[in-house]
BAZAGU-221671 format. One record per residue (C-alpha): residue in one letter; x, y, z. Coordinates in Angstrom, 3 decimals. Layout:
BEGIN
{fimi A,{X,Y,Z}},
...
***
This chain:
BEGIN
{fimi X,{12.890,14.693,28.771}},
{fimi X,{15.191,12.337,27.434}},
{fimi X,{16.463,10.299,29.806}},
{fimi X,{20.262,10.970,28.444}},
{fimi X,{19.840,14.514,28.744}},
{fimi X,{18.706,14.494,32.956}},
{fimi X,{21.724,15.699,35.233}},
{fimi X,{21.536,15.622,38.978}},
{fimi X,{23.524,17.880,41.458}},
{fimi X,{24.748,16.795,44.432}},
{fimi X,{26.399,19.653,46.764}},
{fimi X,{28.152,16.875,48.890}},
{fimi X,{30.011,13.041,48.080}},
{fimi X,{27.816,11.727,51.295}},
{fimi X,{24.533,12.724,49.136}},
{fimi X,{25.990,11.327,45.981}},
{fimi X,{26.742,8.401,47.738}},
{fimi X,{23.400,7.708,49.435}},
{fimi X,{22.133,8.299,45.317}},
{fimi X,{24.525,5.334,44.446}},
{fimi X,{23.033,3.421,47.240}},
{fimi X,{19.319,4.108,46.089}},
{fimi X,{20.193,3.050,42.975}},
{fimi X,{21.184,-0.480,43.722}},
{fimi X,{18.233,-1.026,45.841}},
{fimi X,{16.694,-1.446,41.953}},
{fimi X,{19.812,-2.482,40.123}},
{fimi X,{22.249,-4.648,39.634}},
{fimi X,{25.260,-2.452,38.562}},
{fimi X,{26.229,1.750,38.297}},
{fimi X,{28.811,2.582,35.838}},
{fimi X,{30.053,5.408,36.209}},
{fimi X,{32.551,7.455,33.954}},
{fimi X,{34.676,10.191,35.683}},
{fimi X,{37.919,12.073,34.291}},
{fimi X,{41.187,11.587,36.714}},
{fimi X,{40.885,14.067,39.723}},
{fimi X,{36.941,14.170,39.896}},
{fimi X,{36.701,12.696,43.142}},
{fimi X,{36.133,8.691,42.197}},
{fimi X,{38.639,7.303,44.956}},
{fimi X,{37.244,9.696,47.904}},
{fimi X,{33.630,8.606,46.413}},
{fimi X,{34.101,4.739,47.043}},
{fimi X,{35.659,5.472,50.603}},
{fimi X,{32.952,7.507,51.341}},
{fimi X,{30.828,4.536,49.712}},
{fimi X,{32.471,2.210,52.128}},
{fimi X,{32.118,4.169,55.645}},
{fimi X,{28.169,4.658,54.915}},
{fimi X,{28.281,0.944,54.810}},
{fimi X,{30.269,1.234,57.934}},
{fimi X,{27.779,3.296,59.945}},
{fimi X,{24.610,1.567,58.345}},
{fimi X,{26.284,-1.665,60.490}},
{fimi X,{27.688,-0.274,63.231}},
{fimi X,{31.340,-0.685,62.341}},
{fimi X,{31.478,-3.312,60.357}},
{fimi X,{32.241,-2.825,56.721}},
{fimi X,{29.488,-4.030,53.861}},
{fimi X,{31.812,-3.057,50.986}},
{fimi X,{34.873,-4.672,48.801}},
{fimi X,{36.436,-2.193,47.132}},
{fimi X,{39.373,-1.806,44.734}},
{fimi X,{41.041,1.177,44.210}},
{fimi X,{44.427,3.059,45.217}},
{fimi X,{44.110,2.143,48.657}},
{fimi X,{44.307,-1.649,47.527}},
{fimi X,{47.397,-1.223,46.195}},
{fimi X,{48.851,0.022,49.563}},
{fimi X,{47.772,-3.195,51.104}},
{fimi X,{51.185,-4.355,49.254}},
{fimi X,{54.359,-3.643,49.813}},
{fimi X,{57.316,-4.072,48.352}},
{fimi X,{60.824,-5.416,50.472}},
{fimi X,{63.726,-5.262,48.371}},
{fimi X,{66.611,-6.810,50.428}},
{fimi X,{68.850,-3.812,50.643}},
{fimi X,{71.355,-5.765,52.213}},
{fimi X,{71.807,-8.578,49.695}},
{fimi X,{69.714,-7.844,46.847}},
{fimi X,{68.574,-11.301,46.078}},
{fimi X,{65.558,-11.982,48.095}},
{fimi X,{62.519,-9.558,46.890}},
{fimi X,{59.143,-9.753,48.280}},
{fimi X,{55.673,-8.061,48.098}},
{fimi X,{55.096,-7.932,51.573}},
{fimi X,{51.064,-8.361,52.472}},
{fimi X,{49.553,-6.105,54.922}},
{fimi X,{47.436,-9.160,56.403}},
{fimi X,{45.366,-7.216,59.161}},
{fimi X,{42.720,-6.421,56.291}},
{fimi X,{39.188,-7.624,55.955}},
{fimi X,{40.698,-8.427,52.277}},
{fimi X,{42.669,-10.909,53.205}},
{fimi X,{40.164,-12.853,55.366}},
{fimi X,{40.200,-15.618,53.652}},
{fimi X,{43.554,-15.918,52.135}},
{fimi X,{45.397,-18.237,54.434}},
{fimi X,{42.239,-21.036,54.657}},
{fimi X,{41.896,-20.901,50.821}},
{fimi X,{44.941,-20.714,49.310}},
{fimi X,{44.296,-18.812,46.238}},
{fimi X,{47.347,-19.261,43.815}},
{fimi X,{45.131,-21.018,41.267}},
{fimi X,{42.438,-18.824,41.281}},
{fimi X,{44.489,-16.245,40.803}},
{fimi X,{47.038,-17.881,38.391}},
{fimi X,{44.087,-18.412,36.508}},
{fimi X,{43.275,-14.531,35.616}},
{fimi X,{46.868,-13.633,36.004}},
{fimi X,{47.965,-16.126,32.699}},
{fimi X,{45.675,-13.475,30.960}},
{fimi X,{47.389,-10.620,31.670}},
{fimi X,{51.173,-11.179,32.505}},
{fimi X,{54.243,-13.698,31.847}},
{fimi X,{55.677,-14.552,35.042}},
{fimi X,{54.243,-16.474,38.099}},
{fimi X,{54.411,-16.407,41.918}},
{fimi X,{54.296,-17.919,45.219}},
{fimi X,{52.763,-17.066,48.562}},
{fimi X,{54.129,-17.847,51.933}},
{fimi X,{50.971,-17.411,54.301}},
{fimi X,{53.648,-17.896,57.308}},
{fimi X,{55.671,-14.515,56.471}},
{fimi X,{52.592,-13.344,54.359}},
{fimi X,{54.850,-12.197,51.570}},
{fimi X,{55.106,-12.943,47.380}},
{fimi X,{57.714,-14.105,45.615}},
{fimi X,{57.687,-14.005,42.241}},
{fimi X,{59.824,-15.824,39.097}},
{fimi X,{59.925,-15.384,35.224}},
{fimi X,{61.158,-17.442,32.632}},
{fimi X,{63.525,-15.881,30.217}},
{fimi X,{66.087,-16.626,27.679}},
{fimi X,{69.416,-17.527,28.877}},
{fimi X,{71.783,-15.040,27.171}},
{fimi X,{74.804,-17.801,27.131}},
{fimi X,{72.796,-20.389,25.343}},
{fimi X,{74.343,-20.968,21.649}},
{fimi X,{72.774,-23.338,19.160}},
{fimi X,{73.480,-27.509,19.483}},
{fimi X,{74.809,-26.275,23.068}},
{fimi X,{73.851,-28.399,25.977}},
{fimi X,{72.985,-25.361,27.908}},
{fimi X,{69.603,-24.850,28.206}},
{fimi X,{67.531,-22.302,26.170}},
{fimi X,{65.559,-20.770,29.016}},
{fimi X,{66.220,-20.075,32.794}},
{fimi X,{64.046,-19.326,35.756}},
{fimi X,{64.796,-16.118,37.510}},
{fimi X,{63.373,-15.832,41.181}},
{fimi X,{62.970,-13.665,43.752}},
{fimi X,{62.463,-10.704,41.069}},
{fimi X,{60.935,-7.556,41.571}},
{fimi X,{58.173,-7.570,39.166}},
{fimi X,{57.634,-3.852,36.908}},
{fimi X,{55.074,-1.284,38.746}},
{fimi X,{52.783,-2.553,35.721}},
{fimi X,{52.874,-5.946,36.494}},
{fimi X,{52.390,-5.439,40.251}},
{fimi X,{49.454,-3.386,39.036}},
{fimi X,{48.272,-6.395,37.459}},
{fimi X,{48.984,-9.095,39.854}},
{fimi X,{46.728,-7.199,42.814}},
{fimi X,{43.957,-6.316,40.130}},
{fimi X,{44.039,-10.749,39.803}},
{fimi X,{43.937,-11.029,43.855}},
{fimi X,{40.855,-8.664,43.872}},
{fimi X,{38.942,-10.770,41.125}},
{fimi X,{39.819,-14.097,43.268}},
{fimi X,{38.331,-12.626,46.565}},
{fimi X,{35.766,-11.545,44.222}},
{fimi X,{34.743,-14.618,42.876}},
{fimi X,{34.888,-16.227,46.171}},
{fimi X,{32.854,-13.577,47.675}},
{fimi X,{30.323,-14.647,44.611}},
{fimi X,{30.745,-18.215,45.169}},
{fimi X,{29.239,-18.023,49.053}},
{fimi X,{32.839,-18.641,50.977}},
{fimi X,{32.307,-17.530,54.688}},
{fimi X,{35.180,-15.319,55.152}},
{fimi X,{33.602,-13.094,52.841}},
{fimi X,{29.937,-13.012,53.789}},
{fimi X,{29.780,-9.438,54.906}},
{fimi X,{30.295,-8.350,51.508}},
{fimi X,{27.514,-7.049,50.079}},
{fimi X,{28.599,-4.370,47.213}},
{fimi X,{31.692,-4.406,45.212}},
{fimi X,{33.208,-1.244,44.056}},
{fimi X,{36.088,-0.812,41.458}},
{fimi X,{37.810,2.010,40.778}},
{fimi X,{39.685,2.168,37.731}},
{fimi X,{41.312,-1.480,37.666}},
{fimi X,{43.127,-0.746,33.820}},
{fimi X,{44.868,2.644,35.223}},
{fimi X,{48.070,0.789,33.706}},
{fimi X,{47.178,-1.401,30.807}},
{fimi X,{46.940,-0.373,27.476}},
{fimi X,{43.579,-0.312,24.902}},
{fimi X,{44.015,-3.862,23.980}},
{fimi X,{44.393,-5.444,27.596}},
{fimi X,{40.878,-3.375,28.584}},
{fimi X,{38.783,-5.023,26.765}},
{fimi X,{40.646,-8.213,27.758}},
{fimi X,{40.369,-6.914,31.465}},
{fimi X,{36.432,-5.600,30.957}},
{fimi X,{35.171,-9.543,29.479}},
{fimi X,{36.721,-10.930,32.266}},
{fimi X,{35.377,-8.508,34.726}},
{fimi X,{31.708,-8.332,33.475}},
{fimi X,{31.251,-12.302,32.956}},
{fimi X,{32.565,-12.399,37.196}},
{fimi X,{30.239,-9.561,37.715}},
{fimi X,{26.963,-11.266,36.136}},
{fimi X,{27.785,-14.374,38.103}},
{fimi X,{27.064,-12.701,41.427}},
{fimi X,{23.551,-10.920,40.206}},
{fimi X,{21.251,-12.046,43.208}},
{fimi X,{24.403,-12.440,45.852}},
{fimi X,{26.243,-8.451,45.367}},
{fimi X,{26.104,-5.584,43.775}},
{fimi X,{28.416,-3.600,41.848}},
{fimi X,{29.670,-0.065,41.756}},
{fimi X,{32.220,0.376,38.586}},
{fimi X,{34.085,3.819,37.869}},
{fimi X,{36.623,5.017,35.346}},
{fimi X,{38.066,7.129,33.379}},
{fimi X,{38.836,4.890,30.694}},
{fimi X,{36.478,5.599,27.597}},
{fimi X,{36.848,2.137,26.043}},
{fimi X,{36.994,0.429,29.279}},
{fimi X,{33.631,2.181,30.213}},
{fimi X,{32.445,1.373,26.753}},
{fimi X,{33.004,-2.227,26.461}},
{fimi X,{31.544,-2.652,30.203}},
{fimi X,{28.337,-0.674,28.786}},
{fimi X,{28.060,-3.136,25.897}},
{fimi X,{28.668,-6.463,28.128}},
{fimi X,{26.056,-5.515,31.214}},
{fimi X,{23.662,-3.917,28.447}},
{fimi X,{21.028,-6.684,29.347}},
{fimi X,{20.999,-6.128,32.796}},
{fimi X,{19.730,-4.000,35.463}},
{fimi X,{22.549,-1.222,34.288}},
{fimi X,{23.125,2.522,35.787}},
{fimi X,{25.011,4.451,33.855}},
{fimi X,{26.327,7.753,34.408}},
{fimi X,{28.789,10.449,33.780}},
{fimi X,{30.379,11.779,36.904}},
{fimi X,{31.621,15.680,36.596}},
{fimi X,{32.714,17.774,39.544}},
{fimi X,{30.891,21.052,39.954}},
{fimi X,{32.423,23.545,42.014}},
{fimi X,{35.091,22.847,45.160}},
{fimi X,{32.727,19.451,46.249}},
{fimi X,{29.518,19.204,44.338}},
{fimi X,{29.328,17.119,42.116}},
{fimi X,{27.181,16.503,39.064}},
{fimi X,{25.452,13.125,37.473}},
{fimi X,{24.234,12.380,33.895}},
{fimi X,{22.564,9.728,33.200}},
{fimi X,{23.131,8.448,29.888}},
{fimi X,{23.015,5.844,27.070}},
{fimi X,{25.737,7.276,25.461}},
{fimi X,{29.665,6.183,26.073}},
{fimi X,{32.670,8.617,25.964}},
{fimi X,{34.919,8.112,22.413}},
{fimi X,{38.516,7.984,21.421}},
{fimi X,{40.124,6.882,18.032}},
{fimi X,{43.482,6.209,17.239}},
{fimi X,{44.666,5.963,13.737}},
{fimi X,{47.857,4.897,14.528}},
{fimi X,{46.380,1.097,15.701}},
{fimi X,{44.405,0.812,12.229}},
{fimi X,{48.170,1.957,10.976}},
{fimi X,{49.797,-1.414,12.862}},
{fimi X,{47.129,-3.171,11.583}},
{fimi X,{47.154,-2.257,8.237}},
{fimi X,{51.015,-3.267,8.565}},
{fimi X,{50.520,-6.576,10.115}},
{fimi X,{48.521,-7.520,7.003}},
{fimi X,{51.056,-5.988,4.467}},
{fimi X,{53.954,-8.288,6.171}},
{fimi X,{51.414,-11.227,6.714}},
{fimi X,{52.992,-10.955,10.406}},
{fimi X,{49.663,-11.413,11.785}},
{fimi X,{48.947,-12.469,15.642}},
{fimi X,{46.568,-13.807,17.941}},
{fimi X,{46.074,-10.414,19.574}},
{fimi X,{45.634,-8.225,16.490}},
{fimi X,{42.007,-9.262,17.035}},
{fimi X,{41.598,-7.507,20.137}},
{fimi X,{42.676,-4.686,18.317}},
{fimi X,{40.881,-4.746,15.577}},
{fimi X,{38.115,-4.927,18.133}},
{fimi X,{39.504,-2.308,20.065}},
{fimi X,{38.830,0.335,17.013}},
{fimi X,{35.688,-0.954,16.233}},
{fimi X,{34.403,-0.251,19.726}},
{fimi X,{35.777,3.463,19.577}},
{fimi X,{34.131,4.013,15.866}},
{fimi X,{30.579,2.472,17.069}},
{fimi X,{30.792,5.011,20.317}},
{fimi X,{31.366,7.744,17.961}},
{fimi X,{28.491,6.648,15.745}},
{fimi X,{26.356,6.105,18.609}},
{fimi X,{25.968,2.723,17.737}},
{fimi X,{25.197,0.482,20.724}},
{fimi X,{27.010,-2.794,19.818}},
{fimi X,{30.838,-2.624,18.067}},
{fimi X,{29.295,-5.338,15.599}},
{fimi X,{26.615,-2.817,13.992}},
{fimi X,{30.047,-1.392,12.239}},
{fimi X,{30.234,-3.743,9.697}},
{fimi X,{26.683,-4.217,8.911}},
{fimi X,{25.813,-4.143,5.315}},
{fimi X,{29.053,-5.858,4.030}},
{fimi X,{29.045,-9.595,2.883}},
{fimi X,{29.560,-11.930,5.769}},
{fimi X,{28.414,-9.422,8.629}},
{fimi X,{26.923,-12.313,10.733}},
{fimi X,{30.416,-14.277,10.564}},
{fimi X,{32.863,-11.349,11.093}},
{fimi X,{31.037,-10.076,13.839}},
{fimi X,{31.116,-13.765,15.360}},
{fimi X,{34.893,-14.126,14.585}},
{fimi X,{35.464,-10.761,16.217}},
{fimi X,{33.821,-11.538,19.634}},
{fimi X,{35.214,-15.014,20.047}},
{fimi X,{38.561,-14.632,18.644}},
{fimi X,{39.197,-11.434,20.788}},
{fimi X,{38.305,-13.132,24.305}},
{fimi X,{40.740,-16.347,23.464}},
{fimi X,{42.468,-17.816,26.183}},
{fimi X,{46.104,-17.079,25.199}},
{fimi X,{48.335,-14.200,27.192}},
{fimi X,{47.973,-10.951,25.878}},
{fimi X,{51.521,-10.028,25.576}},
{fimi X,{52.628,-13.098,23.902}},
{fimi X,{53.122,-13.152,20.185}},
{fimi X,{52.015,-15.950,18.642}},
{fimi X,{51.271,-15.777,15.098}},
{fimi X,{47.617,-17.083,13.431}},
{fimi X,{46.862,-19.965,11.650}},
{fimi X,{46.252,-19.580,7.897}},
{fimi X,{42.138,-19.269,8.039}},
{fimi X,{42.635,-17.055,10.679}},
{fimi X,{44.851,-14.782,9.172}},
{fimi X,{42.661,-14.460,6.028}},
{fimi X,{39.531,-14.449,7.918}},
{fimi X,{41.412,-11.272,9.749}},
{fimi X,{42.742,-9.927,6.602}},
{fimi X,{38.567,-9.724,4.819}},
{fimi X,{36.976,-8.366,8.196}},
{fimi X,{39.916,-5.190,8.262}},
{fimi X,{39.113,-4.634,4.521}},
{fimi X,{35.573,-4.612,4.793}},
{fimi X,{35.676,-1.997,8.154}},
{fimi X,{38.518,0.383,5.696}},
{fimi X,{36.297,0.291,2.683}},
{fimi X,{33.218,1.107,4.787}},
{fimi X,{34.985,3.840,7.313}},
{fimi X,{37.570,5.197,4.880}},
{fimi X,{40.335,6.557,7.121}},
{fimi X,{43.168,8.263,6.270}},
{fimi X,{45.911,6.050,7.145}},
{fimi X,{49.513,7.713,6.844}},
{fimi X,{51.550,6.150,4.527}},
{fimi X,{54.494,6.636,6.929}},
{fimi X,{52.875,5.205,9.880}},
{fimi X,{51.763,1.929,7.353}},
{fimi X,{55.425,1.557,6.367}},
{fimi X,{56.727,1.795,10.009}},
{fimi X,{54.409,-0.715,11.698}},
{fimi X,{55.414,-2.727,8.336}},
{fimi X,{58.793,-2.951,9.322}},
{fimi X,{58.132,-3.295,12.859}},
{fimi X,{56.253,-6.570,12.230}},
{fimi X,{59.411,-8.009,10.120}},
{fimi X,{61.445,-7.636,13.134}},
***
């Protein structure tokens, strides 16, 4: 039997969990794919009290999911409302090692990826703060005032909070990787959808980061990843691809069985409406930095419908194959804030403008002409 087509019943989580278990005894990594309200948050907990009763009490498991985010919590100075913190719930194993390592630039350092504003921890009162620079709206040209202001003590959007405990979970991560004491009764990390807030572009941004931390701690952990995400799922396929790699799709069968397929295969989405922006971008020659993940983005959706196993193998056969595919996977990992607009260089921009051609005259969608005007004029504004 093909090993795609092999599905395994499990009547309870415990069992399914014990199955997970098994499985890293000869892997490195399970991925598993699940849609929203199959069971993937009461699976890791479950995950995590085996652990628990495998070690008499004490916990073998780092885990991110929805009970991570309640580890935070937000004060918002009713009284005054100036001084906002995220208050930190320090009584958890999570936080072990937060007050002897001070983490700020580990975390700063995965947070510049993601986010615009920055942040401060006081491991006295164990809260945040957090700031943002932003334009002052009484600055006029040739005034003295200044053109931008720090703003402090701001509550940050539900997004960026998101965001900013998704970068504390990948520092305690990598220190867990790295050996540090505090955290040497980890031995698994589990995720459970860590992009539940960020759009297509920022998941493949989110899944390179994640799977180069992941493969630095083969030999030391081992991971559990779940999500309901198709192109997050996808991408992490493609990056652990050369490893010891588990991947499933998770379905619930009945009130708590549950169901596993094993498979090569990844879930796929398209959406005509990027290729539209794109298509746009070009028209306007308003291209920037982060139209590459984009571009990238599609590609990885048309090569899971195709069943190809690499985003690249969509642009084989055209001239240049070897370079574009090159461009693509370098220029879509660069080291610049996702949200921030900054507009390519001239080879860059060209180079950008060849590799969409060559993927529309080899796929030929049907691209609106409405939607192409729109995202046109959005890119002159």
């Amino acid at each position: 039997m093909n090993q795609s087509c092999k599905i395994y019943e499990y009547k309870t989580l415990p069992n399914l969990v014990t199955r997970l278990r098994d499985d890293l005894n000869n892997s490195d990594f399970v991925l598993l794919y699940a849609y929203n309200g199959t069971g993937k948050t009461r699976l890791s907990m479950d995950f995590k009290e085996k652990g628990k009763v495998k070690k008499k009490g004490q916990s073998d498991t780092l885990y991110f999911n929805a009970f991570t985010e309640d580890l935070f919590s937000w004060d918002n100075d009713l009284e005054n409302d100036t001084n906002r913190v995220l208050k930190i719930n320090a009584r958890s194993n999570f936080f072990s090692g937060f007050r002897e390592l001070a983490l700020e630039e580990k975390i700063f350092a995965y947070l510049e990826r993601y986010a615009e504003f920055d942040f401060k921890i006081d491991y006295e009162k164990w809260e945040v703060s957090f700031s943002k620079v932003i334009k002052n709206p009484i600055h006029k040209s040739n005034s003295e005032v200044p053109e931008y202001i720090v703003q402090n003590n701001i509550k940050i959007s539900r997004g960026e909070e998101n965001i900013f405990i998704w970068c504390v979970f990948l520092a305690i991560c990598e220190l867990t990787i790295d050996g540090q004491e505090s955290y040497n009764w980890v031995k698994y990390i589990y995720i459970d959808d860590p992009i539940s807030s960020l759009d297509d572009n920022n998941a493949i941004a989110v899944a390179s980061d994640l799977s180069k931390l992941v493969r630095s701690g083969i030999n030391k952990v081992k991971t559990v990843i779940a999500s309901h995400h198709n192109l997050f799922f996808n991408v992490m396929c493609n990056e652990l691809k050369k490893n010891r790699c588990k991947r499933y799709f998770l379905h619930k069968n009945g009130t708590d069985g549950h169901t596993l397929r094993a498979t090569d295969d990844a879930p796929f989405f398209h959406h005509v409406a990027l290729l539209s922006e794109l298509k746009g971008a070009v028209d306007s020659d308003k291209i920037n930095t982060y139209h590459f993940n984009m571009l990238r983005s599609i590609m990885e959706k048309t090569s899971t419908f195709f069943g190809y196993d690499d985003f690249s193998k969509c642009i084989y056969g055209v001239d240049d194959e070897t370079l574009y595919a090159r461009s693509l996977n370098l220029l879509s990992h660069g080291k610049y804030s996702i949200y921030e607009p900054i507009e390519m260089g001239t080879d860059n921009k060209e180079l950008f403008k060849n590799i969409l051609q060559a993927f529309l005259e080899k796929y030929e969608f049907y691209l609106p002409e409405i939607l192409v005007e729109e995202t046109k004029q959005s890119s002159l504004l």
